[in-house]
TIMARLO-368773 format. One record per atom (N, C-alpha, C, CB): x, y, z; residue number from 1. Coordinates in pm, whole numbers, plus 50000, padded with zeros to 5 digits. Glycine has a CB too. Example, Ala and Ser with C-alpha at 12.3 -4.5 7.8 and 13.67 -1.06 7.14 Angstrom:
R    px    py    pz   n
R 51319 49431 50780   1
R 51230 49550 50780   1
R 51320 49670 50780   1
R 51131 49553 50905   1
R 51285 49775 50708   2
R 51367 49894 50714   2
R 51290 50003 50787   2
R 51408 49940 50572   2
END
This chain:
R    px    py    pz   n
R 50171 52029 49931   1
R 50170 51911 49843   1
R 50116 51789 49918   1
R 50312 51882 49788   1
R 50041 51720 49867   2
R 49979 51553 49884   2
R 50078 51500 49927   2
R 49927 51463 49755   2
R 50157 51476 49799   3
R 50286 51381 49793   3
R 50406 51467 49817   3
R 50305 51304 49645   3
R 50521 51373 49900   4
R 50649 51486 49928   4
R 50712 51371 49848   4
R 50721 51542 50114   4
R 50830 51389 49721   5
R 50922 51292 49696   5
R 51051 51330 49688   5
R 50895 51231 49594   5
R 51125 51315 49782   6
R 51312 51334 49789   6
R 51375 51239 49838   6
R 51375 51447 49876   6
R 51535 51243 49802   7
R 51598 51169 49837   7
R 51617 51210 49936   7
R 51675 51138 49781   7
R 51665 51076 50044   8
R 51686 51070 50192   8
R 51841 51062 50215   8
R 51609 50942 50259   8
R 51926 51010 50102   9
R 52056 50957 50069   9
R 52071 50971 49909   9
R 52070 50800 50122   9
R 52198 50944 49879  10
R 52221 50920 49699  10
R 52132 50808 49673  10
R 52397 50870 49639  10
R 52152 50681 49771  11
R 52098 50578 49706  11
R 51944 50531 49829  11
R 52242 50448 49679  11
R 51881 50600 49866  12
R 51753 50615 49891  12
R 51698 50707 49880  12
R 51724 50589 49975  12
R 51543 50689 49832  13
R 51441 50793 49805  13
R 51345 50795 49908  13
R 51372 50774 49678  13
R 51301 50830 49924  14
R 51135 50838 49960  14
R 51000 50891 49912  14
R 51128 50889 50051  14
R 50904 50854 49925  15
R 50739 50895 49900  15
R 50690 50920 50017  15
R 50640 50786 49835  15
R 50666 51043 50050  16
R 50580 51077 50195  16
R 50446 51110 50173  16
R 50636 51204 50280  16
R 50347 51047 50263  17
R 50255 51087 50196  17
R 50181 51177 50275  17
R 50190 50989 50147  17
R 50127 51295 50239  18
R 50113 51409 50307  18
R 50042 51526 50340  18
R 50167 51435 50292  18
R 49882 51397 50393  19
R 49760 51463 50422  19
R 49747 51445 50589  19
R 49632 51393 50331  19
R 49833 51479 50647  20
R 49818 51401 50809  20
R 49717 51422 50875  20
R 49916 51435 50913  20
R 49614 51536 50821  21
R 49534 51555 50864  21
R 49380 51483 50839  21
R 49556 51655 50851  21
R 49412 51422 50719  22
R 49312 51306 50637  22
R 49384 51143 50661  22
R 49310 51349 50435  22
R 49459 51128 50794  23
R 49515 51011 50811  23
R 49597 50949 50658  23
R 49394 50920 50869  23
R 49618 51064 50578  24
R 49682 51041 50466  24
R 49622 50965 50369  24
R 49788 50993 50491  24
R 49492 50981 50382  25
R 49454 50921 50293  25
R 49452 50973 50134  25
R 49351 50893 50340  25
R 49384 50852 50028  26
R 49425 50825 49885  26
R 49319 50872 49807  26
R 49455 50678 49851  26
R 49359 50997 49722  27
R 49252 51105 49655  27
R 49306 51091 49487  27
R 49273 51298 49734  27
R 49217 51125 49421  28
R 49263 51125 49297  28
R 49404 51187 49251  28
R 49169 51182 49236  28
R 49426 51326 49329  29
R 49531 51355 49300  29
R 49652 51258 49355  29
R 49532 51480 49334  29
R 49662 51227 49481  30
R 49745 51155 49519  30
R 49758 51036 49460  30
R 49734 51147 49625  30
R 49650 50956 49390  31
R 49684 50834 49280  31
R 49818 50937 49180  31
R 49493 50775 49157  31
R 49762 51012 49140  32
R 49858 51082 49015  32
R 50022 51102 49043  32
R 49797 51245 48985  32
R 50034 51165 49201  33
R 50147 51195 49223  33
R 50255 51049 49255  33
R 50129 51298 49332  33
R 50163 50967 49293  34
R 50250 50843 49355  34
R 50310 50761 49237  34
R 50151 50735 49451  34
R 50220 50772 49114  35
R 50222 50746 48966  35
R 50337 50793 48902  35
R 50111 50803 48899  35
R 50361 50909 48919  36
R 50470 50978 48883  36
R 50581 50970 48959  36
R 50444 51094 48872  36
R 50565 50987 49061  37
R 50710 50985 49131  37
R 50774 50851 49109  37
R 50702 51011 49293  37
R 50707 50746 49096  38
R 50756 50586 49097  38
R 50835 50586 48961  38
R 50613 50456 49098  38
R 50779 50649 48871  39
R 50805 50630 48754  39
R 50966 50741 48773  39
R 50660 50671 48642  39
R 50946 50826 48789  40
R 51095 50890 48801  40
R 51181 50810 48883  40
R 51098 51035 48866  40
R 51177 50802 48996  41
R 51288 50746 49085  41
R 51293 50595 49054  41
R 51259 50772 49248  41
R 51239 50522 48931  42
R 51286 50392 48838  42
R 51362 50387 48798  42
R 51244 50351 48752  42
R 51408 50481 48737  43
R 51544 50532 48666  43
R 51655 50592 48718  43
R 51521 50615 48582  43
R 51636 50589 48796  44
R 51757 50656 48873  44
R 51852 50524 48950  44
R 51685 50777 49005  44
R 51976 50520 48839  45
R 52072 50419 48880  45
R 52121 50386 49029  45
R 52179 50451 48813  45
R 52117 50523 49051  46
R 52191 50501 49207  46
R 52116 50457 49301  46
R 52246 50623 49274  46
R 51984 50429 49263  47
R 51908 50396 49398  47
R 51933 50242 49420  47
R 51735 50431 49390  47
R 51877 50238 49564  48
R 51881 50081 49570  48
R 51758 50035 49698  48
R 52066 50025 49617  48
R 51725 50166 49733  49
R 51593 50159 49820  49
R 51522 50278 49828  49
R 51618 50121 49959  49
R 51352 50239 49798  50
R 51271 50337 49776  50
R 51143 50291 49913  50
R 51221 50335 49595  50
R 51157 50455 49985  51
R 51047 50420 50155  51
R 50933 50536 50119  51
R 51153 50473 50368  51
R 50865 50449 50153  52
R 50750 50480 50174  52
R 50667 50528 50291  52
R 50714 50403 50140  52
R 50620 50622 50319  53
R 50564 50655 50509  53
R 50485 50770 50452  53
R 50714 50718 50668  53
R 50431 50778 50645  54
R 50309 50910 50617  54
R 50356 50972 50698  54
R 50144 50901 50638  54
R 50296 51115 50667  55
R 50343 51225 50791  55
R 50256 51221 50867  55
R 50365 51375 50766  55
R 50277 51279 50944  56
R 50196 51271 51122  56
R 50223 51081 51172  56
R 49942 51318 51105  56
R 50065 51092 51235  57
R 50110 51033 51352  57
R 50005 50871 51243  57
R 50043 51131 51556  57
R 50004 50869 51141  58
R 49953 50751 51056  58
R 50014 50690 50934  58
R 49837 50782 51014  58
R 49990 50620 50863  59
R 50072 50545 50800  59
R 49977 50595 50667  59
R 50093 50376 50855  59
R 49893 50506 50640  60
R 49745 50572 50507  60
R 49614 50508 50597  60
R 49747 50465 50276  60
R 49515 50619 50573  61
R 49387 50532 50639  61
R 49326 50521 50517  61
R 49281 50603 50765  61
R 49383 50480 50360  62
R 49323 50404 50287  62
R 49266 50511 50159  62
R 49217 50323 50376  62
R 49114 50503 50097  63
R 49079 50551 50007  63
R 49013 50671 50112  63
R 49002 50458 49905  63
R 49010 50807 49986  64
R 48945 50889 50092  64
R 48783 50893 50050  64
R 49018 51050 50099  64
R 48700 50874 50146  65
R 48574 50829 50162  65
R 48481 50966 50098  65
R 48549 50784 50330  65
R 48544 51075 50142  66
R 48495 51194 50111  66
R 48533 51205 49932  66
R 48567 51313 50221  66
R 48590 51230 49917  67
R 48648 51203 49776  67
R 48572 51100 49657  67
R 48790 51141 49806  67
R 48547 50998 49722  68
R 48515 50872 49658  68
R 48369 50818 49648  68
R 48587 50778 49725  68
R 48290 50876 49757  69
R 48162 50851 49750  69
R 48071 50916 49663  69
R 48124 50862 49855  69
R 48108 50972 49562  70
R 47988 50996 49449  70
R 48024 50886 49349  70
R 47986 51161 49367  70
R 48131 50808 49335  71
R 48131 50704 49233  71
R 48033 50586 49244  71
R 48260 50650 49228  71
R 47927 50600 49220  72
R 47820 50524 49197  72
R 47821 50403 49106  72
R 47736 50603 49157  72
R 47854 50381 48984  73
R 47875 50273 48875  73
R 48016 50202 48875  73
R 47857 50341 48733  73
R 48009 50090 48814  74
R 48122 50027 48803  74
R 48211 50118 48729  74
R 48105 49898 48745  74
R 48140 50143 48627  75
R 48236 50258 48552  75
R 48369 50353 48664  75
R 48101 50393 48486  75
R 48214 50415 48727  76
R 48295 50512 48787  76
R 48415 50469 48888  76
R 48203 50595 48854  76
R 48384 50322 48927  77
R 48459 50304 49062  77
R 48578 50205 48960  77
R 48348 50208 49225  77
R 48533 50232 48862  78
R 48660 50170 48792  78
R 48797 50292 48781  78
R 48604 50116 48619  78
R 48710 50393 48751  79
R 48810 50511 48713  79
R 48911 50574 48862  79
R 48695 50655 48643  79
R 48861 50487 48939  80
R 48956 50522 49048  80
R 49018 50375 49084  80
R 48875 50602 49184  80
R 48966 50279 49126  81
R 49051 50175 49119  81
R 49172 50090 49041  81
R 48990 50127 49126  81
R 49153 50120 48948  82
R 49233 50097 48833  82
R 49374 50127 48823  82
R 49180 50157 48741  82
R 49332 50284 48862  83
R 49479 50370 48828  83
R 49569 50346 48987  83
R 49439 50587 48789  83
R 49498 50341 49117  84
R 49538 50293 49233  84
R 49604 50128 49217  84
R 49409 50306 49327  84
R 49548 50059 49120  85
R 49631 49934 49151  85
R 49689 49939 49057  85
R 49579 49805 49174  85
R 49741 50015 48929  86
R 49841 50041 48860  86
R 49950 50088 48958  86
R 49805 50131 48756  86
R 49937 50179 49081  87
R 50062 50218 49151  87
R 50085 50104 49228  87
R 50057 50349 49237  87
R 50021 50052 49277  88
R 50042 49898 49367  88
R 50161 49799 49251  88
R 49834 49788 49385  88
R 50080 49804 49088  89
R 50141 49711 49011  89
R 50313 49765 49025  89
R 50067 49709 48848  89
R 50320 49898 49050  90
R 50433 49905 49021  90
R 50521 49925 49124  90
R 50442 49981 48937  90
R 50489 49954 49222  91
R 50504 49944 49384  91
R 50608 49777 49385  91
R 50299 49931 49485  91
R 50520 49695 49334  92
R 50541 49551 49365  92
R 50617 49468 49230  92
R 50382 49483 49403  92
R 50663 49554 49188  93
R 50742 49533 49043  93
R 50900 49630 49023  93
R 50617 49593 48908  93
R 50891 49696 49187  94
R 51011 49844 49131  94
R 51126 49740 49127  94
R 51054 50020 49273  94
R 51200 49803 49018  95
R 51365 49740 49037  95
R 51423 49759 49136  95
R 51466 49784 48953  95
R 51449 49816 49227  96
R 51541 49818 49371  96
R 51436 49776 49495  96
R 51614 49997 49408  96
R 51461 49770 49570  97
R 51442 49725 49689  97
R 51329 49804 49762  97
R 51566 49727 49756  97
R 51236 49805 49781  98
R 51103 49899 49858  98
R 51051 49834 49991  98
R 50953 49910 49751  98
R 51048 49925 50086  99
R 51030 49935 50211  99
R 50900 50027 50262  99
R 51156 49980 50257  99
R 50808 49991 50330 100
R 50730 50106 50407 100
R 50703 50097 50555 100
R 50597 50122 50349 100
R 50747 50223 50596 101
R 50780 50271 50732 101
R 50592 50297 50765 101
R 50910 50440 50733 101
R 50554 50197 50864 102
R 50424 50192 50936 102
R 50436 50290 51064 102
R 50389 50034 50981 102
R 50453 50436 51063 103
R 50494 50496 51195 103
R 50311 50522 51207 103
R 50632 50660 51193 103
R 50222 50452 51193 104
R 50118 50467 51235 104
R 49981 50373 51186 104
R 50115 50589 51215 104
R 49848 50409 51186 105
R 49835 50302 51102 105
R 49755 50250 50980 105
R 49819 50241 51166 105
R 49766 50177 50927 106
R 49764 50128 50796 106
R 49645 50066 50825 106
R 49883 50041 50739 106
R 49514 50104 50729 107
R 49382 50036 50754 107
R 49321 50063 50620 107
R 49292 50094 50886 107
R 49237 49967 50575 108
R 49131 49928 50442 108
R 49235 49951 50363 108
R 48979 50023 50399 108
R 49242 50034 50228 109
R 49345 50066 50102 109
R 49526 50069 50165 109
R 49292 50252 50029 109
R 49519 50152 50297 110
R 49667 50209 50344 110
R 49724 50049 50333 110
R 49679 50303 50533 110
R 49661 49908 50418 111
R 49701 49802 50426 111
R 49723 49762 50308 111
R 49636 49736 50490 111
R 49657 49811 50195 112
R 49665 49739 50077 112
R 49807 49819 50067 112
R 49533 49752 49952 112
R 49818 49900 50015 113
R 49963 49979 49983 113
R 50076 49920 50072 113
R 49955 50151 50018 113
R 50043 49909 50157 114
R 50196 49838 50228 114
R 50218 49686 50176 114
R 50186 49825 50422 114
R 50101 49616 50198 115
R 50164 49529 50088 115
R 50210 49438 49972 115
R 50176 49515 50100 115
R 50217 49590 49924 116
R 50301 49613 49775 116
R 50402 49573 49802 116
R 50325 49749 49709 116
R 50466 49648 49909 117
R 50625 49675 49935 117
R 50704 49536 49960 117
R 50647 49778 50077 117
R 50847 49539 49913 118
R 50914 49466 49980 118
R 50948 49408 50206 118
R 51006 49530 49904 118
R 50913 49480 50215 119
R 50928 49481 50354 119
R 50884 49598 50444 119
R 51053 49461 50373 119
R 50788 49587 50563 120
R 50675 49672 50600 120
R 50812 49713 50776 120
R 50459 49553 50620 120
R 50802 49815 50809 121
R 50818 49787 50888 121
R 50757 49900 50976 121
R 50929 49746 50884 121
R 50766 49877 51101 122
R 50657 49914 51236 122
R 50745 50030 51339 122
R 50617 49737 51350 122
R 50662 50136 51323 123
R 50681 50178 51483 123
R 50668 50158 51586 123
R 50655 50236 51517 123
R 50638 50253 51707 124
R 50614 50196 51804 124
R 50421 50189 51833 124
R 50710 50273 51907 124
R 50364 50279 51745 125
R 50202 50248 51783 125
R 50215 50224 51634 125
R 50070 50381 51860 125
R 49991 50199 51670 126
R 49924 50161 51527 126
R 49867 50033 51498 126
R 50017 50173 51425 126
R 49794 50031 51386 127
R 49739 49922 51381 127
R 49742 49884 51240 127
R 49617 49926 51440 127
R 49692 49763 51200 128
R 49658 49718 51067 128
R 49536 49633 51044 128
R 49763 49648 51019 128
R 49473 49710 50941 129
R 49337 49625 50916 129
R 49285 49645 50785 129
R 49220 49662 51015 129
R 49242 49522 50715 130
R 49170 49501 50588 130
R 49047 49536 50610 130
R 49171 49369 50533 130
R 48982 49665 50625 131
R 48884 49667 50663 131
R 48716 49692 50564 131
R 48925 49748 50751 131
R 48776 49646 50464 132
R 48707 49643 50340 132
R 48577 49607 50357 132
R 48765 49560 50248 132
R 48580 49485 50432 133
R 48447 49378 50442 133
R 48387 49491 50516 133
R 48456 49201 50533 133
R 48402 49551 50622 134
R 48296 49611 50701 134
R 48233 49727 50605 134
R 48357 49671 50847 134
R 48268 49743 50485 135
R 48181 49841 50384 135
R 48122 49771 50286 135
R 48260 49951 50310 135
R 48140 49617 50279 136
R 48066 49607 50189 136
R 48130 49544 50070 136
R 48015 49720 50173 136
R 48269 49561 50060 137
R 48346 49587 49916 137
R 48460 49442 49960 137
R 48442 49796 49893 137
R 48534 49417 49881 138
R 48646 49368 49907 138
R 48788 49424 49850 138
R 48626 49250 49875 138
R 48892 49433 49862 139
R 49006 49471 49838 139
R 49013 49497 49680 139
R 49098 49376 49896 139
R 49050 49609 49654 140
R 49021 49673 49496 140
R 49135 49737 49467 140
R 48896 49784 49476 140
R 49250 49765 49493 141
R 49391 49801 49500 141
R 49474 49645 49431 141
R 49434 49846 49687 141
R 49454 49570 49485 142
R 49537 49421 49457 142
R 49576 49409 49564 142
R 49659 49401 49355 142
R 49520 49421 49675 143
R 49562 49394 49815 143
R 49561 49270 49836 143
R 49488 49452 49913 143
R 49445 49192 49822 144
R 49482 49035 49867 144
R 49551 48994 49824 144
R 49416 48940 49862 144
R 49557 48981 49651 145
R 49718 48894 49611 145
R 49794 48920 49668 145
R 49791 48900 49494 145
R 49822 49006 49684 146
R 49950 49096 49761 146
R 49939 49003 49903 146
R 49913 49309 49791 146
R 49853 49042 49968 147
R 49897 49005 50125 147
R 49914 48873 50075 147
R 49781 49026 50271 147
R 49857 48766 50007 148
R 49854 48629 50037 148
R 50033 48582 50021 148
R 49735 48547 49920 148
R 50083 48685 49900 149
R 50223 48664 49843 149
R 50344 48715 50031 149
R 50244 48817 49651 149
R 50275 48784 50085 150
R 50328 48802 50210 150
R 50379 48719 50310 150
R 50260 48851 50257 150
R 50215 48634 50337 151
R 50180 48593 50486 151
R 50116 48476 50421 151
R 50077 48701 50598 151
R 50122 48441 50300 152
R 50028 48279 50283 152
R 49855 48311 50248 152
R 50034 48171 50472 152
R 49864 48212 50276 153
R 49706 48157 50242 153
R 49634 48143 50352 153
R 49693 48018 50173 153
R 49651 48042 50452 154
R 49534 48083 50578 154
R 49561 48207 50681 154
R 49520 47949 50686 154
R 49652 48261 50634 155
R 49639 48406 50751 155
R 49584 48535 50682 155
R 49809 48462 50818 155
R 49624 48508 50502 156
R 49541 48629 50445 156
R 49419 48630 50416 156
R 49580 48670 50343 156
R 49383 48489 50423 157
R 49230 48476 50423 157
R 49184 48518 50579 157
R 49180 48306 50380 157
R 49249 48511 50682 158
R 49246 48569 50856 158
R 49182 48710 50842 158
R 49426 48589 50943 158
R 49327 48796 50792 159
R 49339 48901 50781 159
R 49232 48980 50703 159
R 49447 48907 50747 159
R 49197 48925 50620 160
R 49080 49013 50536 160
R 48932 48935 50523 160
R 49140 49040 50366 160
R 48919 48836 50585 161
R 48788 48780 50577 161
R 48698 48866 50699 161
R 48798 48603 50602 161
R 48788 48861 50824 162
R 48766 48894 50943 162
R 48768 49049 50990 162
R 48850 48821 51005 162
R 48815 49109 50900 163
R 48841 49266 50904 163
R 48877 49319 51047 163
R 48707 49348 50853 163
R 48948 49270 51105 164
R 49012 49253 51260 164
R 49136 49375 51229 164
R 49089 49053 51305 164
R 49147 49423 51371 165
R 49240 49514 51388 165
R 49350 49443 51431 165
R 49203 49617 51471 165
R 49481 49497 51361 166
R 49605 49391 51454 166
R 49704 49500 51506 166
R 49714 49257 51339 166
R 49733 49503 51625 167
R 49834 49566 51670 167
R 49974 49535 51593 167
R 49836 49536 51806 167
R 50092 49627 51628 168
R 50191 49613 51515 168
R 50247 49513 51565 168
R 50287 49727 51476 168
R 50235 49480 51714 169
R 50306 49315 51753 169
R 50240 49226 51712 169
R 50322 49267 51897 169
R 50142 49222 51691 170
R 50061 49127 51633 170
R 50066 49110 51482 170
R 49935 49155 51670 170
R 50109 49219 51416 171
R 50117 49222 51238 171
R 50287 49179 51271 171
R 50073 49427 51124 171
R 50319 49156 51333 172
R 50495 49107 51302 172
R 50468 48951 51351 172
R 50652 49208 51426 172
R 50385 48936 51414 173
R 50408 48787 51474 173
R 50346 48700 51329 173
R 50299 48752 51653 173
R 50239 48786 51277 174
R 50195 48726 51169 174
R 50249 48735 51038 174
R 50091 48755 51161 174
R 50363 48746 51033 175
R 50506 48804 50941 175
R 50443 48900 50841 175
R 50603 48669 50842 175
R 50310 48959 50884 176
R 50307 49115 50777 176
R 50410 49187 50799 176
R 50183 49228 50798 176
R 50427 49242 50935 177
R 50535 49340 50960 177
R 50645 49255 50948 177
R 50532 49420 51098 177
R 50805 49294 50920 178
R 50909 49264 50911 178
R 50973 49261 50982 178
R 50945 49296 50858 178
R 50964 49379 51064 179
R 51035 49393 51187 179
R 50960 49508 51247 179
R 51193 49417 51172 179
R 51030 49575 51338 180
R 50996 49736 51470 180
R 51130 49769 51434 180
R 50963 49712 51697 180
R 51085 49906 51410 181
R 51159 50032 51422 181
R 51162 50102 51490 181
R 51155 50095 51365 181
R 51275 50184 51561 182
R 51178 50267 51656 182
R 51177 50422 51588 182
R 51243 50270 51834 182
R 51269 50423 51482 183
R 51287 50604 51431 183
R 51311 50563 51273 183
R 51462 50719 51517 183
R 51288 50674 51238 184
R 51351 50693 51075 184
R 51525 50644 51063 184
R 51339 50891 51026 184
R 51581 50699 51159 185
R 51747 50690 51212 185
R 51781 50516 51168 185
R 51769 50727 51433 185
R 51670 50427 51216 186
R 51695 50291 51237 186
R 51610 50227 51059 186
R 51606 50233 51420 186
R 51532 50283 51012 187
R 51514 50285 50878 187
R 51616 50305 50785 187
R 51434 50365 50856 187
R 51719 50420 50807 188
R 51813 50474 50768 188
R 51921 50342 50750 188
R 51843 50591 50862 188
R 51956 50301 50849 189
R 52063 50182 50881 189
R 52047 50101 50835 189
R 52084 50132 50986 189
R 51891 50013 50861 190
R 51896 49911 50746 190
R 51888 49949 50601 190
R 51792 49823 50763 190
R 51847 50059 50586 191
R 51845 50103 50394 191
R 52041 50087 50365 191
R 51763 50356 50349 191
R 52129 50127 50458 192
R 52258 50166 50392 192
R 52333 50019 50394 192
R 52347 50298 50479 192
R 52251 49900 50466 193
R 52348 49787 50415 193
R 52296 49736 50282 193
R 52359 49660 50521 193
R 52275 49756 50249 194
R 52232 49708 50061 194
R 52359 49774 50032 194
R 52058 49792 49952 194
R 52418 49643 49947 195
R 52549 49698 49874 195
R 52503 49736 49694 195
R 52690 49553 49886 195
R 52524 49687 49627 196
R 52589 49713 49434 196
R 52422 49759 49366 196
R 52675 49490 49318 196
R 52387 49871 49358 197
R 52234 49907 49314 197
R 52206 49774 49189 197
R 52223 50104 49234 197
R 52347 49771 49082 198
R 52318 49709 48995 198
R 52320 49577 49046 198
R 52385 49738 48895 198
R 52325 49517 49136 199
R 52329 49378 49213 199
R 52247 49332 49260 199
R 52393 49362 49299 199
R 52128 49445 49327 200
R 52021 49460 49381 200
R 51888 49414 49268 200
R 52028 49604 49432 200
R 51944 49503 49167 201
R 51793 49512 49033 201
R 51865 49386 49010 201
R 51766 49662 48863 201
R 51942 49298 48989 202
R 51957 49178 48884 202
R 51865 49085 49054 202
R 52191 49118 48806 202
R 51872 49130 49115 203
R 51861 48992 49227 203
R 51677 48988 49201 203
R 51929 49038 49451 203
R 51658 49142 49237 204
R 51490 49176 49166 204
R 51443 49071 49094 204
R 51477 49304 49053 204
R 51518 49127 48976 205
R 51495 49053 48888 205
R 51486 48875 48887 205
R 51577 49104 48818 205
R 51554 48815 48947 206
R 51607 48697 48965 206
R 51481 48652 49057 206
R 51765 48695 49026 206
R 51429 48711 49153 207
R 51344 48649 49253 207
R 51177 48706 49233 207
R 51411 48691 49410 207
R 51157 48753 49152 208
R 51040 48810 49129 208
R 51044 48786 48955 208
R 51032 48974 49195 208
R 51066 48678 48885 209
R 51039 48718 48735 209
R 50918 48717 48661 209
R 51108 48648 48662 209
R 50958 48757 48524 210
R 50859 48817 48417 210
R 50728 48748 48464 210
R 50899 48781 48246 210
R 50728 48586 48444 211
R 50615 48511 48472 211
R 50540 48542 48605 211
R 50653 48376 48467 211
R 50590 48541 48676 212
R 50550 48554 48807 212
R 50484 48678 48834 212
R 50656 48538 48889 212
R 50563 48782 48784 213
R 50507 48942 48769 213
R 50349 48970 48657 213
R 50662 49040 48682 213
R 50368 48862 48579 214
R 50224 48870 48504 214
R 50114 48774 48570 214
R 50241 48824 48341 214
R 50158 48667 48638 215
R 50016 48605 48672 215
R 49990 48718 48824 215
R 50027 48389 48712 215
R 50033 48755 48891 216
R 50024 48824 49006 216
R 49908 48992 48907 216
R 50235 48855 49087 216
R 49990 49023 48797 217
R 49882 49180 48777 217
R 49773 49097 48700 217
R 49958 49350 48655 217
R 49790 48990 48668 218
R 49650 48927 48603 218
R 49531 48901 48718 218
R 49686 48767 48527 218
R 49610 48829 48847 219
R 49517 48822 48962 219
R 49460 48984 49049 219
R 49607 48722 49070 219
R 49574 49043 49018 220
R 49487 49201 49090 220
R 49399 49259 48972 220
R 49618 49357 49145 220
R 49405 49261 48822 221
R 49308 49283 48786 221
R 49155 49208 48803 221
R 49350 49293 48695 221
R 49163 49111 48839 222
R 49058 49065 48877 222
R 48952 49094 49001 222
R 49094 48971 48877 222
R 49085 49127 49069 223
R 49014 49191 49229 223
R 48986 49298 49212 223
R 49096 49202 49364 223
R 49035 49396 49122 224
R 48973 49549 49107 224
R 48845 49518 48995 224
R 49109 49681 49034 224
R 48792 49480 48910 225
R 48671 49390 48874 225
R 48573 49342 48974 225
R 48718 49273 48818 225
R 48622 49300 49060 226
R 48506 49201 49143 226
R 48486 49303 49280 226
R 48578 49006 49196 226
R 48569 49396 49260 227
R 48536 49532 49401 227
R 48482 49607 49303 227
R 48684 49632 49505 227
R 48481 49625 49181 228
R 48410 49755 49122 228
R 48196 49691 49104 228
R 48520 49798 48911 228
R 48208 49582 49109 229
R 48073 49475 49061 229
R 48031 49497 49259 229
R 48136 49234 48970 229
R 48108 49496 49375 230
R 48019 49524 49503 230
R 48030 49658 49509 230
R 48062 49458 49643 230
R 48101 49770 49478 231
R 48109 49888 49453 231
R 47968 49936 49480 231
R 48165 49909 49324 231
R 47879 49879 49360 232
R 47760 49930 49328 232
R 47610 49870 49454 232
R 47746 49876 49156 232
R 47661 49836 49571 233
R 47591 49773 49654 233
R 47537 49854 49708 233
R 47638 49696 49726 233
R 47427 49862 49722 234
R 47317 49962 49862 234
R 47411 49946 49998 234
R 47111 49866 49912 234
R 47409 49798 49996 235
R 47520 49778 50155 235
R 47613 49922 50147 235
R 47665 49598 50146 235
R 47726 49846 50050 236
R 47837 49962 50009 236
R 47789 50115 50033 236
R 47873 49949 49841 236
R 47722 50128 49981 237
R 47697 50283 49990 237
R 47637 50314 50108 237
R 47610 50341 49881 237
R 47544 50256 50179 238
R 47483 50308 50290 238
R 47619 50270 50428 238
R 47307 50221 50306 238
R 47677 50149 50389 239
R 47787 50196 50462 239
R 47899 50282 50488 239
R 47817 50147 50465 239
R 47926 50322 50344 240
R 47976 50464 50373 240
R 47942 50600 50440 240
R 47991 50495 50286 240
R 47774 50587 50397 241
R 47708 50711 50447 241
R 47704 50698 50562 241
R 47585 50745 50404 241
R 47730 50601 50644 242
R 47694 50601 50798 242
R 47861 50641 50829 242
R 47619 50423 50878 242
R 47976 50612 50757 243
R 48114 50579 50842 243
R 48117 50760 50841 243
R 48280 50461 50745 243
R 48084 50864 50724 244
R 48110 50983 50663 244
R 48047 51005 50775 244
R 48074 51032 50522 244
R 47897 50999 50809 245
R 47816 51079 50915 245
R 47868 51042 51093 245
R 47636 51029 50886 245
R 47948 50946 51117 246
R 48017 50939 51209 246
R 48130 51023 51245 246
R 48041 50844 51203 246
R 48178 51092 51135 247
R 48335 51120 51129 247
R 48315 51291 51086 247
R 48435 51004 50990 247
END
């Protein structure tokens, strides 16, 4: 399976994501499974924290390039972007509390997916990078709103103008990361002090509302629009063909 989804506890879940051999990266099917699983473990009363991580030794290295490079038209690069920042929309909308475990690292789309989450947190290697610009494209997930709602305004314009690699001390100094972890064990600990699930979704609720939740998917629809319009770039594409023939 792509996607692994079980509970870790009664009241935590997880999403593993589980191509370690594709740095975990994000394929049509895996849009589908992450889609679904979010949507089940919504409903489930008892939760009160939902983690996110990759197997092996990476976090997501983003969209998979192999996968993705025959989408030629806006059309087409719509039919994959779209449904990817629908899981972001809801990533960044879940009623309980969401966390993603960076045990590796998070680069172009993977960065976008982390942050979705409520709180990112770091192993001991890895890196993080918006690395969008160096293809051509800009963030098509809803990644920038996202980061800017993170880290502000002049560091997410830093972070993704510059397509710079940041070490995970360096993504914590710049309050992307939340903190260092050093194991799942220490993930574990902070997931079990969250007390009343139903205390948790009203607070959700309370600090993230309705309004706020619609101008935020109004601004990522726009960014998946304005990445599907460079999508169609000679740049874009011949930069892919060179990253594919490297790799």
């Amino acid at each position: 399976m792509k996607v692994i989804a079980r509970k870790r506890s009664e009241t935590t879940a997880e999403i593993v994501l589980n191509r370690p051999e594709k740095k975990n990266a994000v394929d049509f099917e895996v849009i589908e499974s992450l889609s679904r699983h979010l949507e089940e473990f919504k409903h489930d009363e008892k939760l009160k924290v939902l983690l996110i991580r990759g197997a092996g030794d990476a976090f997501c290295g983003g969209g998979d390039l192999g996968s993705f490079h025959s989408l030629y038209s806006e059309e087409e690069a719509l039919s994959m972007l779209r449904p990817m920042s629908e899981v972001l929309k809801k990533i960044a909308s879940f009623p309980v509390i969401t966390a993603v475990y960076l045990n590796g690292t998070a680069v172009g789309g993977g960065a976008e997916l982390a942050s979705a989450a409520d709180f990112r947190f770091s192993g001991r290697n890895g890196k993080v990078a918006f690395i969008q610009g160096k293809l051509h494209i800009a963030t098509g997930w809803g990644g920038a709103s996202l980061l800017k709602m993170r880290v502000g305004y002049e560091t997410a314009l830093e972070m993704l103008g510059t397509a710079r690699q940041y070490t995970m001390e360096e993504a914590e100094t710049l309050k992307f990361v939340s903190k260092k972890m050093n194991s799942l064990e220490d993930v574990d600990q902070w997931s079990s002090q969250w007390l009343d699930a139903k205390v948790v979704r009203e607070y959700k609720k309370t600090l993230f509302p309705e309004p706020e939740r619609e101008r935020l998917f109004k601004l990522i629809d726009k960014e998946v629009e304005a990445c599907a319009k460079l999508w169609v770039s000679e740049e874009h594409h011949e930069a892919v063909k060179k990253f594919l023939n490297k790799n």
